[in-house]
C-alpha positions in Angstrom: 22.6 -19.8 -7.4 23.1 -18.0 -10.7 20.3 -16.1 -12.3 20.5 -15.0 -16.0 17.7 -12.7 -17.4 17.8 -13.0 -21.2 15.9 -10.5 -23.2 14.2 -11.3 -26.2 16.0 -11.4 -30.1 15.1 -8.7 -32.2 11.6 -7.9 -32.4 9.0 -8.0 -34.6 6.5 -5.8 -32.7 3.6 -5.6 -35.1 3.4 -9.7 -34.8 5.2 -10.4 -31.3 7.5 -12.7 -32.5 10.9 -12.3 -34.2 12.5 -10.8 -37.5 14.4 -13.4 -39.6 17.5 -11.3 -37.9 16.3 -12.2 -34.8 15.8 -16.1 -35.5 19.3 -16.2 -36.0 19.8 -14.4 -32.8 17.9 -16.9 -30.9 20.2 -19.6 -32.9 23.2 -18.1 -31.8 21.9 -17.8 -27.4 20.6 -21.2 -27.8 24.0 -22.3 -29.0 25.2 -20.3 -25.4 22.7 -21.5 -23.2 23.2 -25.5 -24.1 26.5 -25.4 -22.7 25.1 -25.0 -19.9 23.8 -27.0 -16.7 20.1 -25.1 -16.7 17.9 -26.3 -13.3 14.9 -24.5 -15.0 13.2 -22.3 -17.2 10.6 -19.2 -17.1 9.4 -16.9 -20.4 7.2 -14.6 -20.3 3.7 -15.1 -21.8 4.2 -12.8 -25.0 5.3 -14.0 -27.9 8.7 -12.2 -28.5 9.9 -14.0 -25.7 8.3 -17.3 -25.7 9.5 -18.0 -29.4 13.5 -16.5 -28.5 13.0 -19.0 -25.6 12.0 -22.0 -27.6 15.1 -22.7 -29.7 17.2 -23.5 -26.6 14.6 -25.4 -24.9 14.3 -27.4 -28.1 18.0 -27.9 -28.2 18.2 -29.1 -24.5 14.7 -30.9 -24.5 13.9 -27.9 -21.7 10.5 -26.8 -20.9 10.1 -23.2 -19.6 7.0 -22.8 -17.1 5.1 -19.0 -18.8 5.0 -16.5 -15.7 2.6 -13.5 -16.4 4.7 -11.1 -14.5 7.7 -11.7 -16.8 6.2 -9.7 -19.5 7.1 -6.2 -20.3 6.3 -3.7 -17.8 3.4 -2.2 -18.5 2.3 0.9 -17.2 2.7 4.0 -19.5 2.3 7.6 -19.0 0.8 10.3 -21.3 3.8 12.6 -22.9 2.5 15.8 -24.3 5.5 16.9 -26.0 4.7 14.2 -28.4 0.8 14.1 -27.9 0.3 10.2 -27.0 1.6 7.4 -24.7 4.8 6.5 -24.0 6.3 3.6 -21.8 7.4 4.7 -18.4 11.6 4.2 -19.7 11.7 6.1 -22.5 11.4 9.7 -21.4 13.6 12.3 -22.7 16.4 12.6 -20.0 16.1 16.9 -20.1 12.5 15.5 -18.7 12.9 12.8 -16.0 16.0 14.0 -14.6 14.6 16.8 -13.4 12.8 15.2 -10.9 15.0 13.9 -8.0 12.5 11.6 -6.5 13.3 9.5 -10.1 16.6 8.7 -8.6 15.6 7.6 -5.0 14.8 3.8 -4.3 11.4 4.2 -2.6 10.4 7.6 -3.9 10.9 6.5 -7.7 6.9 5.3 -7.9 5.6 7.9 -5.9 5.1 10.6 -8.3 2.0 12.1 -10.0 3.2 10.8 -13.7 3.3 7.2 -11.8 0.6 7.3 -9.7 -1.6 8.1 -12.5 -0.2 5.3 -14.6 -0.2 2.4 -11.9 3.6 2.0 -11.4 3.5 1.6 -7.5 1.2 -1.9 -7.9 2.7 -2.6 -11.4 6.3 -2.8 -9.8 4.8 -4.6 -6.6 3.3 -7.0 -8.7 6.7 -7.8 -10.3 9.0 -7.3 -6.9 6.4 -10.1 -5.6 6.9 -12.7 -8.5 10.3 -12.7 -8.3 10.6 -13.4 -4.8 8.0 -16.3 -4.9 10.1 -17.2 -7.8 13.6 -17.2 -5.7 11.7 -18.5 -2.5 11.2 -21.8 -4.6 14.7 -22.0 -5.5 16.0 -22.0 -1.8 16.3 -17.9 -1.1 13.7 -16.3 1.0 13.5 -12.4 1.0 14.3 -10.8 4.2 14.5 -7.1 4.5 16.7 -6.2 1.9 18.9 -9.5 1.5 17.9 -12.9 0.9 17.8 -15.7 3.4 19.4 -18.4 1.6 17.4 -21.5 2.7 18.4 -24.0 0.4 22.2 -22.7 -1.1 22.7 -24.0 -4.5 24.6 -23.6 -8.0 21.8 -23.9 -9.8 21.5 -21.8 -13.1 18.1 -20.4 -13.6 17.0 -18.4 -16.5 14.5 -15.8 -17.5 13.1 -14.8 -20.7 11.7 -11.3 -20.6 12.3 -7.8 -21.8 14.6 -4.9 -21.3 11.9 -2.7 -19.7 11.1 -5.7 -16.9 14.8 -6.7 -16.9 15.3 -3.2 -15.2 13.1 -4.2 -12.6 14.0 -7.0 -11.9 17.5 -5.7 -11.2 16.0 -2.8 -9.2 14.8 -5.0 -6.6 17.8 -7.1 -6.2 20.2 -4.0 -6.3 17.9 -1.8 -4.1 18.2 1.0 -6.7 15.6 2.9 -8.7 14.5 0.9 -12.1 14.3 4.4 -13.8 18.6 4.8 -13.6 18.6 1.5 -14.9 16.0 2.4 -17.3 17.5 5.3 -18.9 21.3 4.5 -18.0 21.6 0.8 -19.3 20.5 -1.0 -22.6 19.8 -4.8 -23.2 20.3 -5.6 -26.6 18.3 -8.3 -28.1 19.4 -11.6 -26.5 21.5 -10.3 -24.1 22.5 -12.2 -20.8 22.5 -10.4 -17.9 24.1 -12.6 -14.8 23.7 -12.4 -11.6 25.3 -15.0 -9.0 24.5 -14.9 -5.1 27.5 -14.8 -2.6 26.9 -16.1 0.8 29.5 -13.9 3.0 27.9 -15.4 6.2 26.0 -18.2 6.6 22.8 -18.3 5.6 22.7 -14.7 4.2 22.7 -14.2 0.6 22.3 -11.3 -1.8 22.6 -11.2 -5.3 25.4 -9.3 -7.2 25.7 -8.8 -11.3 28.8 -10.8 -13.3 27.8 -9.0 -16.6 25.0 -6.8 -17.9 23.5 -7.2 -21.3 26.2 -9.5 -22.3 25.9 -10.3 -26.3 29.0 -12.1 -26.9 27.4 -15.0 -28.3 26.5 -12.4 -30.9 30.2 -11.2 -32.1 31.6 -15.0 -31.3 29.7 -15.7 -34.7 30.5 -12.3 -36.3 26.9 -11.2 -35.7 26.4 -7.2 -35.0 24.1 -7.1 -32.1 20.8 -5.3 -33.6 20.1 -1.6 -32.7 16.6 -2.6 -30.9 16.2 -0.4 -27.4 18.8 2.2 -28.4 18.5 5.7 -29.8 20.4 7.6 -32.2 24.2 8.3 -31.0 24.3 11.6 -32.2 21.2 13.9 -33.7 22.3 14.1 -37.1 22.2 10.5 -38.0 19.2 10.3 -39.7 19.5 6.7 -39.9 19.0 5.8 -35.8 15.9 6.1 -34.0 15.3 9.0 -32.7 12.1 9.2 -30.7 
């Protein structure tokens, strides 16, 4: 089975849906996707995602069934270095890092900062979907592997967000989200693969091809947009800082 996770194209926030730049993006990953064998289809319900998702199903004449648990992740904790909310993968590394439960699997959740802010049954909520989700596809979860039912090729894809896409790859790498949070970055409709191998029979376990792959974007001479990143050094005024 292969399982891409796309994120959305370049956001427009204020209206969750897409800039004109990111229209173009969802052109370009719909011009990807179709030459493709796709089984099926799942967006999340907000609208970012839903409208990157519908030029490829209109292409292929695809209908994507709306999960709730695909949309962005969405506890947050209160930062008082910069007096309001913030969403539980953008800290400050000199913050989070300090904290070596952050890096640990099983410990990640268990904090004060997530307690207070719901992670443990946020990510539970998640961890759940997606195994229902695999489960109907032919791999049941067992421990920490899957139990591979009814092995298949078929190509499956998700339409969801960076913050959730870390997730989602937490559970199927056993790792904590918050290294994938703060050491990876999606950009706007990037494909992230992963394929299962089946090294004995019936046991199955998923393992990532590429991560935030964008090269639909540079095939058509298309910069990938700057959306999820920070500045690359402090004195360009011009990249997000905070």
């Amino acid at each position: 089975m292969r399982l891409l996770i796309v994120r959305h194209a370049d956001p427009d926030y204020e209206k969750d849906s897409l800039t004109p730049t990111g229209w173009q993006e969802a052109e370009l990953l719909a011009g990807r996707l179709s030459e493709l064998e796709i089984a099926a289809c799942y967006t999340s319900p907000l609208g970012r995602a839903r409208d990157t998702a519908s030029r490829t199903l209109e292409r292929m004449g695809l209908e994507a069934e709306v999960l709730d648990w695909l949309q962005e992740f969405p506890p947050k904790m209160f930062d008082p270095e910069i007096g309001r909310e913030r969403v539980l993968w953008d800290w400050l590394p000199a913050v989070w890092t300090r904290e070596e439960a952050y890096y640990d699997r099983d410990r990640w959740c268990h904090t004060a900062e997530m307690e207070a802010a719901g992670a443990p049954e946020a990510y539970q909520q998640v961890c759940r979907g997606l195994d229902a989700l695999l489960a109907r596809h032919g791999y049941q979860r067992q421990e920490r592997y899957y139990r591979a039912v009814r092995p298949n090729r078929d190509t499956v894809v998700l339409f969801c967000h960076f913050g959730l896409e870390c997730v989602l790859l937490s559970h199927l790498m056993g790792v904590s989200p918050m290294v994938l949070w703060h050491g990876t970055c999606a950009a706007p409709t990037s494909v992230t693969t992963l394929i299962t191998e089946e090294r004995r029979p019936g046991i199955a376990s998923f393992r990532a091809g590429g991560i935030g792959d964008v090269s639909h974007l540079y095939r058509a001479g298309q910069t990938p947009s700057f959306s999820a990143r920070f500045c690359e050094t402090w004195d360009n005024m011009d990249e997000r800082h905070d």
